[in-house]
Structure formats: C-alpha cells, structure tokens
N, CA, C and O of each residue as an XYZ file, in Angstrom:
592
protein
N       0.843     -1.169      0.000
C       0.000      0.000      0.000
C       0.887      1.230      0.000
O       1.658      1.347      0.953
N       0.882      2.029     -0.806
C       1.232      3.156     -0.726
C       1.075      4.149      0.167
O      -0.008      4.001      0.732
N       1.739      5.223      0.607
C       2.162      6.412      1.393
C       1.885      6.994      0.907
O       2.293      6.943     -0.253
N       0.620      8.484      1.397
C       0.604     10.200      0.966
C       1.827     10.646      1.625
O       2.556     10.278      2.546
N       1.747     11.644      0.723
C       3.009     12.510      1.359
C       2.768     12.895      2.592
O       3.626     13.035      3.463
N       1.176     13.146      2.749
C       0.840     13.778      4.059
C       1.052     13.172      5.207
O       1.054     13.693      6.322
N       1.269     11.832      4.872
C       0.998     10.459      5.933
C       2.530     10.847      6.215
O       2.656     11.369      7.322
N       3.835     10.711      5.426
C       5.028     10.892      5.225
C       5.372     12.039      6.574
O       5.921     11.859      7.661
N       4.925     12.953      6.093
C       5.311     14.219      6.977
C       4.723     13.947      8.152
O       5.506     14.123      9.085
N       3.781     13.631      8.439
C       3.354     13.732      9.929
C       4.562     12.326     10.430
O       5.503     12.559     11.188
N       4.392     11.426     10.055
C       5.671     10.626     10.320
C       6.989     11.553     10.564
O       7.474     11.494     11.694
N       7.370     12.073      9.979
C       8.404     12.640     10.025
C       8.573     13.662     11.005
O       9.751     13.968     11.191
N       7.462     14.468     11.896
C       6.654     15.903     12.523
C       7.091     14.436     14.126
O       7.828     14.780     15.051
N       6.526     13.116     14.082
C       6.269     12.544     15.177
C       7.858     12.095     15.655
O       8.303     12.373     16.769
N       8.579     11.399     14.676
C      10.066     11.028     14.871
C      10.631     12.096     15.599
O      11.022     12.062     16.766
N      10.639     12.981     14.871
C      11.361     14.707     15.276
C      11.192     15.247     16.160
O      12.099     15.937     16.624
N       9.821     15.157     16.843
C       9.467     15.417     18.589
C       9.715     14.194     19.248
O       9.424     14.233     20.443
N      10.116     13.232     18.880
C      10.361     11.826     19.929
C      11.973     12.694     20.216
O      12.275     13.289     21.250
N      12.732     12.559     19.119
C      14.379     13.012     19.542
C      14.489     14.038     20.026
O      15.471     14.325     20.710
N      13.181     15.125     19.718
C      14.002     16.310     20.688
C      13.907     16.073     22.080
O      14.635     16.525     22.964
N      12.896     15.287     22.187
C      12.423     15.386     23.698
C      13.085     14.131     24.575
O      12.837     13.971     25.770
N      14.152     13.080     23.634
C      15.177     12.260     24.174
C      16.037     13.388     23.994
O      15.857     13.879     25.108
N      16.764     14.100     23.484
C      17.524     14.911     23.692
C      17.528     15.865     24.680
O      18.520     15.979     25.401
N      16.341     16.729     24.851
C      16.654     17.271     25.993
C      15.884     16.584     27.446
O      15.158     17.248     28.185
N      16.170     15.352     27.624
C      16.003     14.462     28.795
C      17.855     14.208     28.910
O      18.519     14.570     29.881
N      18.319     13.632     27.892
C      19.967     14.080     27.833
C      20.554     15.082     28.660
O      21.465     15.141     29.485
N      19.789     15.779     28.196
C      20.984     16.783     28.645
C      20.493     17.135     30.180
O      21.363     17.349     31.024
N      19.302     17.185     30.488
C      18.669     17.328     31.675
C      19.582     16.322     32.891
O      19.914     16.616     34.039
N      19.729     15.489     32.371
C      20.450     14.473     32.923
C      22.020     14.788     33.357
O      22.611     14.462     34.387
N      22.522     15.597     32.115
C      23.987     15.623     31.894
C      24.147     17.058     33.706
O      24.949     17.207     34.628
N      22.799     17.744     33.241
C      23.281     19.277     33.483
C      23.165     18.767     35.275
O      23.967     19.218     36.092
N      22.078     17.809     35.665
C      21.874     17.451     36.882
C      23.129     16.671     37.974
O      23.176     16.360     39.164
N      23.948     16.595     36.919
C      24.927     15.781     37.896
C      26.690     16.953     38.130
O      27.885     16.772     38.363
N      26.006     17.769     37.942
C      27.504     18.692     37.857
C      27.432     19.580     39.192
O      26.912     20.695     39.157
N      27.852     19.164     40.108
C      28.236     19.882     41.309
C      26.786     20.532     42.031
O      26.946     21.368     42.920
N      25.735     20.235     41.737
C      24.946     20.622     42.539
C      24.299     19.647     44.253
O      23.464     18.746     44.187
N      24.642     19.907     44.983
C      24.475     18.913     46.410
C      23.418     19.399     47.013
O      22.789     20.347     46.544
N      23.090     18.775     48.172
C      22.017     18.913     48.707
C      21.951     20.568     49.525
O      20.942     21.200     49.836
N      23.211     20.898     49.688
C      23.169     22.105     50.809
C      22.718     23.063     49.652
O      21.874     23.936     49.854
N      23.429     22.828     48.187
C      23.233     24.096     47.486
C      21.769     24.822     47.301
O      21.359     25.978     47.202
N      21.226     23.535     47.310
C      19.754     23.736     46.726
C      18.971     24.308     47.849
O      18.115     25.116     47.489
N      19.069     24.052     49.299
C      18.217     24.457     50.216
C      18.376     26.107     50.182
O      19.205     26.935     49.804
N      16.845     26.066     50.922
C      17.029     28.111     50.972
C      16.262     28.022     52.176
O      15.464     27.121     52.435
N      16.596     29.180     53.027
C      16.073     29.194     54.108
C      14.926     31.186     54.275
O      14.979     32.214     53.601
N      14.362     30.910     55.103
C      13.195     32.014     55.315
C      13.771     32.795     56.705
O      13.895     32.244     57.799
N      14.016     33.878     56.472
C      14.596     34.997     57.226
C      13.179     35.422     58.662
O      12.354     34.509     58.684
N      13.004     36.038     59.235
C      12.191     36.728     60.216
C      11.302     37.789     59.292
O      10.297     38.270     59.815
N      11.591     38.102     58.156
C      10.609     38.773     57.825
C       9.896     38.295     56.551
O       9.405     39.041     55.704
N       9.904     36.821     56.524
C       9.191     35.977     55.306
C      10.034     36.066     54.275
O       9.522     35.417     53.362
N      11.612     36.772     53.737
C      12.291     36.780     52.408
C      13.085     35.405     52.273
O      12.959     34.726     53.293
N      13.796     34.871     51.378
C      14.235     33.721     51.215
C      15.418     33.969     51.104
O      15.649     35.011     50.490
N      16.766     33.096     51.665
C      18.095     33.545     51.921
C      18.958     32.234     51.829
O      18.630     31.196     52.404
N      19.789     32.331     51.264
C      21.012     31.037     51.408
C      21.437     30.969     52.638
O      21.299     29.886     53.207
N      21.887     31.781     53.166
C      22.518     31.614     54.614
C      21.429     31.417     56.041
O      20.509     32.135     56.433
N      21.947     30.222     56.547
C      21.143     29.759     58.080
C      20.786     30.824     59.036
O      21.659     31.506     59.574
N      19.374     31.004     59.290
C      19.262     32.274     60.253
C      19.825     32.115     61.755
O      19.459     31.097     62.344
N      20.476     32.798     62.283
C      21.005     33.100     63.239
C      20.465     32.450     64.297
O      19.477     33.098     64.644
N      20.674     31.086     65.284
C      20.350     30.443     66.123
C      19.699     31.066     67.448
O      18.732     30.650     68.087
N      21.040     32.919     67.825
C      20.512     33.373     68.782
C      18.772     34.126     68.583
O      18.440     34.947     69.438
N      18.376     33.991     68.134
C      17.136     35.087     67.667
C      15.864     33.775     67.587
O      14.722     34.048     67.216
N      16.174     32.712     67.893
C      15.485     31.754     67.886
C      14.223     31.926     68.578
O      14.434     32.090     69.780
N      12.920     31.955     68.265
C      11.839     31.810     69.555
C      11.293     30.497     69.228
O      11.275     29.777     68.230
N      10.853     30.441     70.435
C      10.750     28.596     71.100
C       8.706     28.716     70.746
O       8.406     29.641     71.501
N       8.009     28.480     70.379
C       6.491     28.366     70.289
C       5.706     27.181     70.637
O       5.571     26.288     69.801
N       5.126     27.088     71.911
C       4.778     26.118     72.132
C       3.469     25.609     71.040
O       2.831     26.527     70.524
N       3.136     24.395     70.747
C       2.270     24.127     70.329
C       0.377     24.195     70.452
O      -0.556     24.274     69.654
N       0.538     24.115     71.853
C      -0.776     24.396     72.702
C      -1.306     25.990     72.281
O      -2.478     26.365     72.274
N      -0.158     26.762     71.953
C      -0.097     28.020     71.736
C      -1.178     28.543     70.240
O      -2.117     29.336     70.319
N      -0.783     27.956     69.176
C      -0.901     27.366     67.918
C      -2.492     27.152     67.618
O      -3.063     26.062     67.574
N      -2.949     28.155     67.465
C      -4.775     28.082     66.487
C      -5.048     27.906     65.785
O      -4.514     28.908     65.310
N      -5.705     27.299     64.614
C      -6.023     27.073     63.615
C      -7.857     27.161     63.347
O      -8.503     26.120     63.474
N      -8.279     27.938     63.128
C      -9.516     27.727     62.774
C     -10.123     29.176     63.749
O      -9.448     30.124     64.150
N     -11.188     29.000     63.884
C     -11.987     29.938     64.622
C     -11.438     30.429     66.272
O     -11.255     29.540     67.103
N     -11.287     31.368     66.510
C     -10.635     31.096     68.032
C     -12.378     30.770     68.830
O     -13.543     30.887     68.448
N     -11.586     30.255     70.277
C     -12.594     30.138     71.268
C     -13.513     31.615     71.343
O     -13.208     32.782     71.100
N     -14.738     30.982     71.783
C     -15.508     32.755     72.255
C     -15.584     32.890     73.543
O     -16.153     32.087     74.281
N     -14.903     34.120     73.974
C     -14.719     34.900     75.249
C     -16.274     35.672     75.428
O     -16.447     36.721     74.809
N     -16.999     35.316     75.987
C     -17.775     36.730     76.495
C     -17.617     37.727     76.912
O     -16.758     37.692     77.793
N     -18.180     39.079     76.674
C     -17.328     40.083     76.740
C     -17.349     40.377     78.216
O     -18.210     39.750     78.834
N     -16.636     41.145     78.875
C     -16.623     41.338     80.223
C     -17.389     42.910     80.470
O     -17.685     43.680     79.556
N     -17.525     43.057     81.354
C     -18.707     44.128     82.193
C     -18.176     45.524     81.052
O     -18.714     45.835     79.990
N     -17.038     46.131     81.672
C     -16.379     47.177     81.293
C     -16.491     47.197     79.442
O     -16.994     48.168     78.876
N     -15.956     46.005     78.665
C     -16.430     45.876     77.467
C     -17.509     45.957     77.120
O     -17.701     46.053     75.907
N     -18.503     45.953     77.918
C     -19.999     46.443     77.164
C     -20.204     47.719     77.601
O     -21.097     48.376     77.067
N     -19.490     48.231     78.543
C     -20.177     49.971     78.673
C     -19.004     50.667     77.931
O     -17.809     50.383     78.017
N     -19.494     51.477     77.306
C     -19.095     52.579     76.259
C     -19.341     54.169     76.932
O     -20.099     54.583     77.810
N     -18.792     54.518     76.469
C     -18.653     56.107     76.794
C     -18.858     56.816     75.254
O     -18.522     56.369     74.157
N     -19.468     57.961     75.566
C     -19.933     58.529     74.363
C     -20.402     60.243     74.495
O     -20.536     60.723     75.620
N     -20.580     60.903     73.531
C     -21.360     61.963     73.743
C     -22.135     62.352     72.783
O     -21.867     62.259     71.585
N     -23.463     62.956     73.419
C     -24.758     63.312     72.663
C     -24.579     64.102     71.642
O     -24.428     65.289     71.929
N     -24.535     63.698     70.093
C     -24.204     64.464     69.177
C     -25.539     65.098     68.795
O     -25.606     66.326     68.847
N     -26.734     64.315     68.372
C     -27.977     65.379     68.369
C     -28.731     64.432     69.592
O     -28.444     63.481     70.319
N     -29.853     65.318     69.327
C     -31.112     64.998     70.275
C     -32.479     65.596     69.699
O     -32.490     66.780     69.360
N     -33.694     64.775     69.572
C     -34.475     65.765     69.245
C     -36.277     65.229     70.000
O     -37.161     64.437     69.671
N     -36.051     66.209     71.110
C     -36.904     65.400     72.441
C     -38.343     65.862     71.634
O     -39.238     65.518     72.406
N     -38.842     66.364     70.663
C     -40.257     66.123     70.022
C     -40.392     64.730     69.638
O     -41.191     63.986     70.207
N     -39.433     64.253     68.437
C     -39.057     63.514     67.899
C     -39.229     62.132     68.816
O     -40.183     61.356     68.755
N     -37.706     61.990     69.947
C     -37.832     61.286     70.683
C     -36.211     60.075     70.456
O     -35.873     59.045     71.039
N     -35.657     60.798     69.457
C     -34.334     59.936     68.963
C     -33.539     61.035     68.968
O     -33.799     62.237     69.010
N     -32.198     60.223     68.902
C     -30.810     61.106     68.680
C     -29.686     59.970     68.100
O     -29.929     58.850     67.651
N     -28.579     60.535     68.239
C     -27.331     59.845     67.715
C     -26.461     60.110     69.226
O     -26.578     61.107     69.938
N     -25.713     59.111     69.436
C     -24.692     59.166     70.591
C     -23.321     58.629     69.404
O     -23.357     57.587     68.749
N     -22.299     59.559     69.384
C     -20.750     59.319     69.054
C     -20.111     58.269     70.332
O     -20.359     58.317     71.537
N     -19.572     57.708     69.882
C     -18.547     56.606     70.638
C     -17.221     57.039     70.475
O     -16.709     57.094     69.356
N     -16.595     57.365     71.549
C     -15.187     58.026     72.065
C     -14.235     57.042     71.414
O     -13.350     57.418     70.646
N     -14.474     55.548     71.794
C     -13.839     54.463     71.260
C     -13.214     54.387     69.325
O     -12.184     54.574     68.678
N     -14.595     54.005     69.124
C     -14.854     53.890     67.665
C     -15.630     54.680     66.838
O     -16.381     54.164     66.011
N     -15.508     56.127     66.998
C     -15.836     57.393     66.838
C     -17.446     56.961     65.566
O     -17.668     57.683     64.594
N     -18.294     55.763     65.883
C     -19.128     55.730     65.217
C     -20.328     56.331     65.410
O     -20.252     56.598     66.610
N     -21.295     56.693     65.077
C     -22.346     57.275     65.700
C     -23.663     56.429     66.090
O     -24.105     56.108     64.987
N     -24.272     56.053     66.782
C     -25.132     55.125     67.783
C     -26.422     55.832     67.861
O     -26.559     56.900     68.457
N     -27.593     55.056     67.093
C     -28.923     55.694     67.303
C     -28.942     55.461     68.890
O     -28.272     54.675     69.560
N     -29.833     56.307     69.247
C     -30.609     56.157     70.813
C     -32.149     56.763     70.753
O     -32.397     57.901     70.355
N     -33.300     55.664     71.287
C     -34.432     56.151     71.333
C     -35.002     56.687     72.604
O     -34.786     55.978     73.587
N     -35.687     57.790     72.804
C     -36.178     57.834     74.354
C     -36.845     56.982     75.499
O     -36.982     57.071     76.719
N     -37.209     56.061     74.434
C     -37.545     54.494     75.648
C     -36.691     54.170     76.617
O     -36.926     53.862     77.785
N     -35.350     54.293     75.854
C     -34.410     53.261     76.643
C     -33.186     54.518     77.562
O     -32.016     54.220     77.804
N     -33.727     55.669     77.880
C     -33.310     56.381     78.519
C     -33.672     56.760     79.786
O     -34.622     57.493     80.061
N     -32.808     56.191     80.649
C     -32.835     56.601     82.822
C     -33.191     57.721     82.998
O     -34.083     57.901     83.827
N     -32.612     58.884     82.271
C     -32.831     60.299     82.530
C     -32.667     60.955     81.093
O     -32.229     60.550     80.016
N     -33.387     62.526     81.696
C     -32.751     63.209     80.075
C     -31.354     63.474     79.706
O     -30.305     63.419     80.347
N     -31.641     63.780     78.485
C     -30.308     64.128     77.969
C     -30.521     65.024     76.746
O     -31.420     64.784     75.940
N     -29.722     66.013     76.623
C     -29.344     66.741     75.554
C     -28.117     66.658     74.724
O     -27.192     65.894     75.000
N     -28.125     67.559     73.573
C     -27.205     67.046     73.015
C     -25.985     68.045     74.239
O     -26.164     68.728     75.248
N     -24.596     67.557     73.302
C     -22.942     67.744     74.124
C     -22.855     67.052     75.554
O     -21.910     67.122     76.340
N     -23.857     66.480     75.685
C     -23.797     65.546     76.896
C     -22.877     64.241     77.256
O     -22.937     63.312     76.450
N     -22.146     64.113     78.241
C     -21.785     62.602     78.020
C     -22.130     61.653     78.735
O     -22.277     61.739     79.954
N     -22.291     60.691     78.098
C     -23.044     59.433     78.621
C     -22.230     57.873     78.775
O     -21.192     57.641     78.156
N     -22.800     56.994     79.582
C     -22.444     55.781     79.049
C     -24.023     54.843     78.356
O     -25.250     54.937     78.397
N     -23.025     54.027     77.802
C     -24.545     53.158     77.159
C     -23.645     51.878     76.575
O     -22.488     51.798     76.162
N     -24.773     50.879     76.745
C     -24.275     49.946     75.781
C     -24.643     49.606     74.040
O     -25.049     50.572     73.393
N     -24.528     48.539     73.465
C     -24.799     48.822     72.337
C     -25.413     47.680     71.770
O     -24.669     46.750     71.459
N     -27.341     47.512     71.461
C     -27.240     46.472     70.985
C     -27.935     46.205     69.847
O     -28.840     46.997     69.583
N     -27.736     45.246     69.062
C     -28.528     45.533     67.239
C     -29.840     45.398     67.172
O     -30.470     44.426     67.587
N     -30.460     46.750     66.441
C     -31.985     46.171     66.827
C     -32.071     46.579     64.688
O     -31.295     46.470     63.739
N     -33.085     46.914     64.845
C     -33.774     46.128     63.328
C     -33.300     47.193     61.792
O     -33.658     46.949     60.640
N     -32.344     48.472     62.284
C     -31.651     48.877     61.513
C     -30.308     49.078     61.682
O     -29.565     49.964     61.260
N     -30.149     48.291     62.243
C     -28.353     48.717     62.803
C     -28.040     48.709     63.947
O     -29.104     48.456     64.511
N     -26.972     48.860     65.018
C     -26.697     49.122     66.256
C     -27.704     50.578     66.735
O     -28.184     51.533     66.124
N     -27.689     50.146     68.048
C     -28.754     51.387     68.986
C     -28.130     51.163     70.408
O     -27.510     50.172     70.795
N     -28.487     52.508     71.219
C     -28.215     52.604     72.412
C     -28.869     52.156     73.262
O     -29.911     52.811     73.244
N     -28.948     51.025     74.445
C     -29.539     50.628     75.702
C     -28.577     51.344     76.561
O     -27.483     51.851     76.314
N     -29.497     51.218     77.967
C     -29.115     51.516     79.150
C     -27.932     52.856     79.506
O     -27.020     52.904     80.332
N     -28.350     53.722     78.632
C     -28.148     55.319     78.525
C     -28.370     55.631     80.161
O     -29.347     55.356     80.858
N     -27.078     56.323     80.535
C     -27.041     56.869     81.739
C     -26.083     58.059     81.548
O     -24.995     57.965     80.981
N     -26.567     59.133     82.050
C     -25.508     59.937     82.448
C     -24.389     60.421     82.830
O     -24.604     60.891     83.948
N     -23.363     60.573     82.562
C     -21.804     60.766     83.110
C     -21.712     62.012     84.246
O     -21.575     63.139     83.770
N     -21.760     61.918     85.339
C     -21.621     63.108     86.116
C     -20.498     63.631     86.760
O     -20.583     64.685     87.389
C-alpha cells in the first residue's frame, strides 16, 4: 500500500518530537549531575518571610509552644462588664421627635438612641455611658445613663 506525502510528513513531525524530547532528557540528565548537592539547593526564610542562602542566626530563635498554635476559629470569650459599657457623647437629640445619635469616644461611630431606653434626660454635648445592641436597623443605644 502506498504512502501520501501527508501520511510521510506527519511521520516525520512525530520522529522529530520523539528526539528532541530524548535529547533534551539528555541533557537534563547531563546538566543534573555537575556539582549541585544537597546544601546548594536548600534556601532558608529569614524573620521577615524573604528567602536567603545563609542559616538564620540560632541566637534570635523563639521557642512556640504548640498548645499556643490556632487554627480555625478562636474560642468565644464573652465580653466582660467594662467591654460592654461605652462612653460617648450626645451628638444630636431631638426630644419632640424622641431619637438622637450618641458618638462613641472608642470607635468614633455614631449610635442611634431612642427615648424608651433612657434613665434620665439628655441633651445634646452631653456625656453618657450606654451599651450597644442591634436592633432592626443597625446598632442602637440601651441603658443610657448619664456621666456626672
């Protein structure tokens, strides 16, 4: 049976990528055995994450215990007394109305407050403590008390 030329050439396209690719396994081979050892190749990580040939300095060593070591979500702390009272001051007020905004000294955010949940009055430039808890548009002020 006879051969197309076309049949020919792709024969010829398949031979020609078999040898290059024994050839450069050759040489891959040749280039792998010339003075490269195990120390050359290692690289080591410095204190500030960069990558370095030379061993970092033994004295600078910190010891990390394992117990130490989190992975995942941390435990939940409940917050303690002092962490829920906030300090703040009355940025508006509007006693027709019956709402205002309280600023947070902390996290300079601003905190609805409704007159329900207020011990005494208050005007605005006033300072107060309050805590803070989410009601159906966002954070709001409970247990608004006066700073005297």
């Amino acid at each position: 049976m006879a051969e197309t030329w076309n049949k020919k050439e792709r024969e010829k396209k398949k031979q020609k990528s078999k040898q290059d690719k024994a050839d450069k396994m050759q040489k891959r081979k040749e280039d792998g055995k010339d003075g490269k050892s195990f120390d050359d190749m290692i690289a080591y990580v410095d204190e500030f994450g960069n990558f370095s040939s030379t061993p970092p300095d033994p004295r600078k060593k910190v010891e990390i215990k394992s117990e130490d070591i989190e992975i995942g979500v941390p435990k939940y702390v409940p917050p303690t007394e002092e962490e829920l009272k906030r300090k703040g001051k009355v940025t508006f007020f509007n006693h027709e109305k019956g709402f205002g905004f309280i600023k947070d000294h902390l996290s300079q955010e601003s905190v609805f407050v409704h007159v329900n949940v207020l011990s005494e009055e208050i005007k605005e430039n006033d300072v107060v403590t309050f805590e803070i808890e989410m009601g159906q548009r966002g954070p709001s002020a409970t247990n608004v008390k006066l700073v005297k």
